[in-house]
ZAMILO-100700 format. One record per residue (C-alpha): x, y, z; residue in three letters. Coordinates in nm, 2 decimals. Last residue first. Example, Ala and Ser with C-alpha at 12.3 -4.5 7.8 and 13.67 -1.06 7.14 Angstrom:
BEGIN
REC	1.37	-0.11	0.71	Ser
REC	1.23	-0.45	0.78	Ala
END
This chain:
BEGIN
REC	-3.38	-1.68	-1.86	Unk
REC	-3.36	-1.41	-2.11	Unk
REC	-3.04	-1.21	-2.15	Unk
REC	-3.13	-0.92	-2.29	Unk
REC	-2.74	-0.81	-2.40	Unk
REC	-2.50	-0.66	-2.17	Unk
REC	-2.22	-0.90	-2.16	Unk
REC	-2.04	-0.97	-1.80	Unk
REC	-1.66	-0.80	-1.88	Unk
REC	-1.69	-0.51	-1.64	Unk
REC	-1.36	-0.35	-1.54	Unk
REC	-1.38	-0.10	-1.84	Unk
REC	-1.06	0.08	-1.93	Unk
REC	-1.14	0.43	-2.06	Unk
REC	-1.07	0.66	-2.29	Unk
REC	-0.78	0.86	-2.44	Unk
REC	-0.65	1.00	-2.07	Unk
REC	-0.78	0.70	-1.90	Unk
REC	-1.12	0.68	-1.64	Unk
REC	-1.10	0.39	-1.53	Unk
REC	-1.46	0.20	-1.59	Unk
REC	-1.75	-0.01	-1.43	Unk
REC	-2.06	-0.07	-1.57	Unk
REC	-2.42	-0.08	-1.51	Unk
REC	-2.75	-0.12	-1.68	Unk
REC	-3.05	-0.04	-1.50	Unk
REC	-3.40	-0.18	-1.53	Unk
REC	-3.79	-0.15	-1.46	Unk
REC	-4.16	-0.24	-1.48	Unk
REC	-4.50	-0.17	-1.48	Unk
REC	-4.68	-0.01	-1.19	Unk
REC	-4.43	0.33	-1.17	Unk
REC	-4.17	0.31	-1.46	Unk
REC	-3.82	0.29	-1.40	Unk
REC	-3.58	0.38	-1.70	Unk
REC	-3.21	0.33	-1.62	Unk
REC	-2.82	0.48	-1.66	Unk
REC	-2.56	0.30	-1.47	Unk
REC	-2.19	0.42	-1.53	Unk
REC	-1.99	0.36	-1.27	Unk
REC	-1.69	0.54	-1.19	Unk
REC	-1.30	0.53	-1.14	Unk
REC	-1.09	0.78	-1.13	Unk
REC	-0.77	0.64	-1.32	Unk
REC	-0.68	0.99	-1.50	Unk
REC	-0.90	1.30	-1.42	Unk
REC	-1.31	1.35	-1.51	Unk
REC	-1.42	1.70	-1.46	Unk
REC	-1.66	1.80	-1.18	Unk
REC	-1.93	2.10	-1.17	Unk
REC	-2.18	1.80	-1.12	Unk
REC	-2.56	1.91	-1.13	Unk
REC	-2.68	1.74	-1.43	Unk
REC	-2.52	1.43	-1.26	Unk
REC	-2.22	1.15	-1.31	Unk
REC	-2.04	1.20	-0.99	Unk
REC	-1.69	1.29	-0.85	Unk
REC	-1.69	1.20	-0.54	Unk
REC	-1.74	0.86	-0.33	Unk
REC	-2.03	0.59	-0.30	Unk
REC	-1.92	0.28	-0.28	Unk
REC	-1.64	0.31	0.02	Unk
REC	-1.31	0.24	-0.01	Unk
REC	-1.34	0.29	-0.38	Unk
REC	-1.64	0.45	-0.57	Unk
REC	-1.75	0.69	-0.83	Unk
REC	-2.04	0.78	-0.94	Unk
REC	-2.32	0.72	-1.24	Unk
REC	-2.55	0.88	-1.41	Unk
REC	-2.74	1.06	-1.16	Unk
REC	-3.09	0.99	-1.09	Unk
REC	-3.47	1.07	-1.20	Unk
REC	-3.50	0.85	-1.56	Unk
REC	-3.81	0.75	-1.53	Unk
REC	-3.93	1.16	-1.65	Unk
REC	-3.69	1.16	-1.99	Unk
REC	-3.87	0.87	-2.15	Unk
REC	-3.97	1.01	-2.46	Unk
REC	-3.71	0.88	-2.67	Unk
REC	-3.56	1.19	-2.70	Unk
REC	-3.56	1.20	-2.36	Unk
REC	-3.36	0.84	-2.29	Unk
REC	-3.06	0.98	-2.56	Unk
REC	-3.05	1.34	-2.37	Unk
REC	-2.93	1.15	-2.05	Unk
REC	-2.72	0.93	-2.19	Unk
REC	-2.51	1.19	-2.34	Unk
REC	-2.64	1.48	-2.06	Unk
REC	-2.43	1.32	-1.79	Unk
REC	-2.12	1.28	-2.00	Unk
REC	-2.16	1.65	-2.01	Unk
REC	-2.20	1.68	-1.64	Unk
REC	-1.95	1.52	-1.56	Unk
REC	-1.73	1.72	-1.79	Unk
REC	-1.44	1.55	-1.98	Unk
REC	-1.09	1.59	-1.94	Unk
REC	-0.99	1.26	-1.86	Unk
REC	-1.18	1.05	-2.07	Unk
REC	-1.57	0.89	-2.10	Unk
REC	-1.72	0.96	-2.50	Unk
REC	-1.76	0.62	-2.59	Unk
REC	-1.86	0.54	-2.23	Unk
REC	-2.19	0.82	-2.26	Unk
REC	-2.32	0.67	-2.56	Unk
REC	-2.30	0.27	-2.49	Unk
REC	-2.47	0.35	-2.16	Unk
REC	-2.78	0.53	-2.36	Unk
REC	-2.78	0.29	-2.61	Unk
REC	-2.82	0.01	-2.35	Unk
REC	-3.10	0.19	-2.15	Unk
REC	-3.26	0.26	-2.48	Unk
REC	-3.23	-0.14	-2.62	Unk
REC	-3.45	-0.22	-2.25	Unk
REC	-3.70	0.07	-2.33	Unk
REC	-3.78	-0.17	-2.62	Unk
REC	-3.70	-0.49	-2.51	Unk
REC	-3.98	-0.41	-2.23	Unk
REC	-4.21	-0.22	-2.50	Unk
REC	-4.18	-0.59	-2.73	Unk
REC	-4.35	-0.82	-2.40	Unk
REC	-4.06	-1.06	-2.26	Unk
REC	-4.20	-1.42	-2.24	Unk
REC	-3.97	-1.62	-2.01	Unk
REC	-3.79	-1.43	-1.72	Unk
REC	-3.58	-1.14	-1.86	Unk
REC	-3.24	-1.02	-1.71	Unk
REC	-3.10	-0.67	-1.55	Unk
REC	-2.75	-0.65	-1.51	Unk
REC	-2.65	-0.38	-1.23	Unk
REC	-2.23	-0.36	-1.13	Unk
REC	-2.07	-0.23	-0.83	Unk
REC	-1.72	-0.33	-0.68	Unk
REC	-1.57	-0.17	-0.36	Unk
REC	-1.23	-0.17	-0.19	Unk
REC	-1.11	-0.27	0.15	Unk
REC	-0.90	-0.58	0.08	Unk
REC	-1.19	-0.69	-0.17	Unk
REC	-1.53	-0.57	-0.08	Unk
REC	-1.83	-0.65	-0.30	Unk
REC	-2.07	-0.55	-0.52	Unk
REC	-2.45	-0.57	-0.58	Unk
REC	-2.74	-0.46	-0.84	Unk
REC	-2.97	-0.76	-0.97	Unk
REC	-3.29	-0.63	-1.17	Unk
REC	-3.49	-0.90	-1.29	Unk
REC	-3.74	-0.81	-1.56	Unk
REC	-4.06	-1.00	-1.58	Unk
REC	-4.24	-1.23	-1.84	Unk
REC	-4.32	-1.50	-1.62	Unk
REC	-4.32	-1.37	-1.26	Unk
REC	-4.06	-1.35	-1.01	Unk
REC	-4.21	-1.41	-0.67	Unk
REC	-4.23	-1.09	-0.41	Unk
REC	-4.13	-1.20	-0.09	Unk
REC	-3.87	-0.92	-0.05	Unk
REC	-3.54	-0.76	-0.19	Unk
REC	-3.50	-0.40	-0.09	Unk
REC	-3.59	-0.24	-0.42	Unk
REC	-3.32	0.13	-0.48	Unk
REC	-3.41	0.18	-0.86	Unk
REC	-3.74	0.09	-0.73	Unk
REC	-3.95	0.09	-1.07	Unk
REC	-3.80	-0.31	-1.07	Unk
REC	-4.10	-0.34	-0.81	Unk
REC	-4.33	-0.40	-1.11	Unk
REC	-4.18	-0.71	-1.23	Unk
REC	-3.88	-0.86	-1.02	Unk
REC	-3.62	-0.65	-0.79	Unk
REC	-3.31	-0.80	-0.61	Unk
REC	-3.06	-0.45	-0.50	Unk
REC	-2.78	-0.61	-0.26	Unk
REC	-2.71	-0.42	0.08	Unk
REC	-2.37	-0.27	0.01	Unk
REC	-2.01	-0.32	-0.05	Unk
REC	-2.06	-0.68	0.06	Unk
REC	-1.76	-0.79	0.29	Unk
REC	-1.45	-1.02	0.20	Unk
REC	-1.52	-1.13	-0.10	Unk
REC	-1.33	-1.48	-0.20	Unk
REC	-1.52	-1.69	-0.41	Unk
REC	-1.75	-1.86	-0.13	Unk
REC	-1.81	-1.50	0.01	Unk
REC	-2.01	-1.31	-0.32	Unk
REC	-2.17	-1.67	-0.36	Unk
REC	-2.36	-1.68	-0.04	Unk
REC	-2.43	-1.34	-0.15	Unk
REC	-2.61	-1.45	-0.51	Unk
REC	-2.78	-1.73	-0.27	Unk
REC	-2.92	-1.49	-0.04	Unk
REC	-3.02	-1.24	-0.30	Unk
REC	-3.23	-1.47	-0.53	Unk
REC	-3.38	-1.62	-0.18	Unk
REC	-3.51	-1.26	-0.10	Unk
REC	-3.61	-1.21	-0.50	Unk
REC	-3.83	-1.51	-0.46	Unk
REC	-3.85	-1.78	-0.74	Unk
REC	-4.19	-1.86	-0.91	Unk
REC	-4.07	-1.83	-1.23	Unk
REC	-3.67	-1.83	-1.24	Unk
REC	-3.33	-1.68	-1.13	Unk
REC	-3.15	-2.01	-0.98	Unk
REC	-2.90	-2.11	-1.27	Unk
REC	-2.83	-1.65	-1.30	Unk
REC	-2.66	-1.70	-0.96	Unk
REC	-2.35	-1.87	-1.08	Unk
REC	-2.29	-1.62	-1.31	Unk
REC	-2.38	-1.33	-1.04	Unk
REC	-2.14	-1.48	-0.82	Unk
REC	-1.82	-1.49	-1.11	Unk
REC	-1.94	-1.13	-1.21	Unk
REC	-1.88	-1.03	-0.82	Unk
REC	-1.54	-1.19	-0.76	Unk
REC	-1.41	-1.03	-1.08	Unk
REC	-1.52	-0.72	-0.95	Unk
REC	-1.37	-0.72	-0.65	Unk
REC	-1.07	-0.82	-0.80	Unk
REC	-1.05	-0.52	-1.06	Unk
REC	-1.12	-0.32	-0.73	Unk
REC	-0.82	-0.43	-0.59	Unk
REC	-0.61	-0.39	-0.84	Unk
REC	-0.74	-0.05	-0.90	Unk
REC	-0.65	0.02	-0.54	Unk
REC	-0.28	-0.13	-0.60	Unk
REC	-0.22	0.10	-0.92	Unk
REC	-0.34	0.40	-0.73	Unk
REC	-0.69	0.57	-0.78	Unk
REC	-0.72	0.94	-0.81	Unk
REC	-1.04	1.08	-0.61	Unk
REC	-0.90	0.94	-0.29	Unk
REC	-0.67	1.26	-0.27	Unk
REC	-0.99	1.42	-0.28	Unk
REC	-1.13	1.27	0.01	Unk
REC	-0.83	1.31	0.25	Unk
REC	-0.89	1.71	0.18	Unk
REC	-1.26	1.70	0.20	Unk
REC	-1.29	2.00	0.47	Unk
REC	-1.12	2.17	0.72	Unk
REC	-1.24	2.39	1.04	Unk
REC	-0.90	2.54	1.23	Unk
REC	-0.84	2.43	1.54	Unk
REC	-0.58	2.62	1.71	Unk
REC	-0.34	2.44	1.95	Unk
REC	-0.17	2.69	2.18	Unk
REC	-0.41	2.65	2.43	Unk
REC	-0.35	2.30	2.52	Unk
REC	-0.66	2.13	2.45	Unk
REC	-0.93	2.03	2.67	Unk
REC	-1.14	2.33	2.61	Unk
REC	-1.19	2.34	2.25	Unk
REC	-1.11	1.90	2.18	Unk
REC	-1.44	1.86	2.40	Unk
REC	-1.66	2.11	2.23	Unk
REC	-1.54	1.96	1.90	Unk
REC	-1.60	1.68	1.99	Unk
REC	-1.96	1.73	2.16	Unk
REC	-2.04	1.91	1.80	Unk
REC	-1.93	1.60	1.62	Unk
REC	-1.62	1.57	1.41	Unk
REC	-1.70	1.38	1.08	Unk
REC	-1.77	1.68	0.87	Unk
REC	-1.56	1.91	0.97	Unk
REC	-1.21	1.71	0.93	Unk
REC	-0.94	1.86	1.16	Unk
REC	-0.71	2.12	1.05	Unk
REC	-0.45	2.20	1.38	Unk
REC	-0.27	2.58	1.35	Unk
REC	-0.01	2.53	1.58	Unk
REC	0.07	2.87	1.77	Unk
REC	0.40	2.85	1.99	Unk
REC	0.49	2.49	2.09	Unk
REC	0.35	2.39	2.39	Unk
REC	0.29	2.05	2.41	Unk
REC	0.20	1.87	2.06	Unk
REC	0.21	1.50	2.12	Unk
REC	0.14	1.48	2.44	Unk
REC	-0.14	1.79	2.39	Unk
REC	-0.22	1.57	2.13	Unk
REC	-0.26	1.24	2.34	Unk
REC	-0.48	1.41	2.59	Unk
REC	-0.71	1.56	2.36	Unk
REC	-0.79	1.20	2.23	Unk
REC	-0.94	1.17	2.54	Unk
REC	-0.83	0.89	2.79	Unk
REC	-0.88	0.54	2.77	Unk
REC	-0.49	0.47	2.75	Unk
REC	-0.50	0.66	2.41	Unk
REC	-0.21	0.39	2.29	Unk
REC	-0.01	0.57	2.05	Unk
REC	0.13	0.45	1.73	Unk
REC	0.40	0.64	1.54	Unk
REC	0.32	0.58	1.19	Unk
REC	0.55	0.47	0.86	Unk
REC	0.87	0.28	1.01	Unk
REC	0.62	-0.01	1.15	Unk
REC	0.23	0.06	1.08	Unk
REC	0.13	-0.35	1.05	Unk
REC	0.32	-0.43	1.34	Unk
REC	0.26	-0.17	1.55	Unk
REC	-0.14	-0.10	1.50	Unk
REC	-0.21	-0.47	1.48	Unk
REC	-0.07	-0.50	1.84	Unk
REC	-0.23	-0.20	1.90	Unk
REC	-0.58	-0.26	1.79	Unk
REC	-0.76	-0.35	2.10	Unk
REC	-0.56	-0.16	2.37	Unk
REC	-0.67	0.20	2.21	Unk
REC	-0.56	0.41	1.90	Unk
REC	-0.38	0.72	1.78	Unk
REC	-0.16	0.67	1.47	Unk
REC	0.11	0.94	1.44	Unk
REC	0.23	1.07	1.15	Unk
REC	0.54	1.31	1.11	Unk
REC	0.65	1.58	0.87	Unk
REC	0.62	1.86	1.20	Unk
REC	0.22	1.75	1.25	Unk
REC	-0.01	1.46	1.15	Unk
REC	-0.25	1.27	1.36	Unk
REC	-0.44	0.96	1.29	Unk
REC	-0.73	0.89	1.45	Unk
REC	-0.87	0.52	1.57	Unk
REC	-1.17	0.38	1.72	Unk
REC	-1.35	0.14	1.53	Unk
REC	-1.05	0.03	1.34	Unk
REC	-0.96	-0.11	0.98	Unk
REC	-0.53	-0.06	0.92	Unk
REC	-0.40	0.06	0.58	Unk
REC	-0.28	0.43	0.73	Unk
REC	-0.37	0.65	0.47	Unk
REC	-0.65	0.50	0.34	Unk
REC	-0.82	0.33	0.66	Unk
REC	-0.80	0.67	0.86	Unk
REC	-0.96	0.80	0.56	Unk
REC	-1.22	0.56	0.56	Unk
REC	-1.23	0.54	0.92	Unk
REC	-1.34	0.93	0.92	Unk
REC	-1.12	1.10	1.24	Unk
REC	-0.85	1.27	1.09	Unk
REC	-0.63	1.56	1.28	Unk
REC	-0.42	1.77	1.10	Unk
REC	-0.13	1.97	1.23	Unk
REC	0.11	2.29	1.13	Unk
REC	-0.17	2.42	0.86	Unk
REC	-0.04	2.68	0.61	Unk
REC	-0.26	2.61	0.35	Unk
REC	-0.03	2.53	0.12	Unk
REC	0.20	2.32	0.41	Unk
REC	-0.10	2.11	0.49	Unk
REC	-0.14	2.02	0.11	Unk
REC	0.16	1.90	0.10	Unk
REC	0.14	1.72	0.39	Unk
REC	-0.11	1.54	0.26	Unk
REC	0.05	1.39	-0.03	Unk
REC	0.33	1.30	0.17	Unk
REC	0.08	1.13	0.37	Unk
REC	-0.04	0.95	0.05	Unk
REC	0.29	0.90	-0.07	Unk
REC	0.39	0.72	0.22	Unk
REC	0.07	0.47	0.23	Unk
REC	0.13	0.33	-0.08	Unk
REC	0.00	0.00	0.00	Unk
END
């Protein structure tokens, strides 16, 4: 794991914004820069140093794994306060950045009058998160694995998705799968929805039965040392009526569009609009109501995004999904989705299961 350069990384920015100290919370970000998973962990940085903060449950994992990178510092079940002013003391005025969005009020309180009053906090936000923007070689590695781990399970899982088959059972078997061939955690809830409840693009899977001619959307993903996958392939069951292949063959030219024209450089908002503009013209404009598409890593929903509202533009080996759909309320719906890097000429697409109606 390259978790030198990251912290390099970091101090750089540190040292442009003329911040002494930087205090991280999120366990994402704790997780990215420092490779270890904990429940209660920060990591410190201040005077070209790291220093991973942690209690009696993690520090035998703490030391070995973070060995010549972090300094690691048992909290001794006292405030985190406590080890900084430790860490700190009294040097004159150290500006210390700490993450605004994952500090709570009652923290922040606490780390305002228990610090050493030379320590001033100064409100930061997103910097860990957009260093996690650019995907290294190892975390596309990973994610390529991920996914290879989830296209193997949903193979398997297509022998069991038939009439009369509940989408709860569909799930449980497809995640039974996900494990048996390596994942190491689902990277969310999976998405089972049959016949009319496929206008959920969000469906928790239920008792509903598939029926003969429905749609079958499947969306899941898993974890791989940490990182995501997430991929959507919607199937047929038995008789498929024409407007279903129809708004089906839309979906599909829609993707197809917008990962033609995916490179660094581009708008995300432009690629947006490609897919976008292809489903209104076709008169289906109003069932398509999200974003096309995000991007993902440690956790399966990161920045940039696919959406009419991004301001975003796509850089080298970010990786998104690109999952445009039609849902229609009573009747019926589906999503296709794929996952690329983003290249400087194109992209690289990590999703190899085909993307014709496959009926079942």
């Amino acid at each position: 794991m390259n978790r030198n350069k990251r912290i390099l990384k970091l101090m750089s920015r540190m040292k442009e914004e003329g911040i002494e100290s930087f205090l991280i919370k999120n366990s994402n970000n704790v997780f990215y820069l420092s490779g270890v998973k904990s429940s209660n962990a920060w990591v410190l940085i201040y005077k070209e140093e790291a220093w991973f903060l942690t209690d009696f449950r993690y520090l035998e994992v703490a030391e070995k794994e973070l060995k010549g990178l972090f300094q690691v510092i048992d909290m001794e079940r006292k405030s985190i306060s406590h080890s900084i002013n430790k860490i700190i003391g009294y040097q004159p005025d150290v500006k210390m950045g700490f993450e605004i969005n994952d500090i709570t009020y009652f923290e922040y309180k606490a780390l305002s009058e228990e610090l050493n009053k030379n320590i001033i906090l100064h409100p930061s936000e997103g910097w860990v998160e957009k260093l996690r923007r650019i995907k290294d070689e190892e975390e596309i590695s990973f994610i390529k694995e991920a996914q290879k781990i989830s296209e193997k399970a949903l193979r398997e899982t297509m022998n069991y998705i038939r009439e009369g088959e509940k989408e709860i059972k569909i799930q449980r078997i497809l995640e039974n799968f996900l494990f048996d061939f390596g994942a190491e955690d689902l990277a969310f809830k999976t998405i089972v929805a049959a016949g009319k409840r496929g206008s959920l693009p969000h469906a928790v899977p239920s008792e509903n039965k598939i029926l003969d001619g429905d749609f079958v959307t499947i969306d899941m993903g898993c974890k791989y040392f940490g990182y995501c996958s997430d991929m959507t392939r919607t199937f047929a069951v038995g008789n498929v009526e024409e407007y279903k292949r129809k708004i089906y063959n839309i979906v599909s030219k829609a993707q197809n569009a917008a990962l033609k024209e995916i490179k660094a450089g581009k708008s995300a908002r432009d690629i947006d609009k490609i897919s976008r503009d292809i489903i209104e013209s076709e008169g289906y404009g109003q069932y398509f109501g999200h974003g096309l598409g995000h991007s993902l890593g440690i956790e399966v929903h990161e920045a940039p995004s696919f959406s009419p509202l991004s301001k975003d533009y796509l850089e080298e080996n970010m990786i998104m999904t690109v999952e445009p759909g039609i849902y229609i309320p009573g009747s019926c719906g589906l999503r296709i989705e794929d996952l690329v890097v983003v290249k400087k000429d194109g992209i690289e697409n990590l999703t190899e299961m085909e993307k014709d109606l496959i009926i079942l």
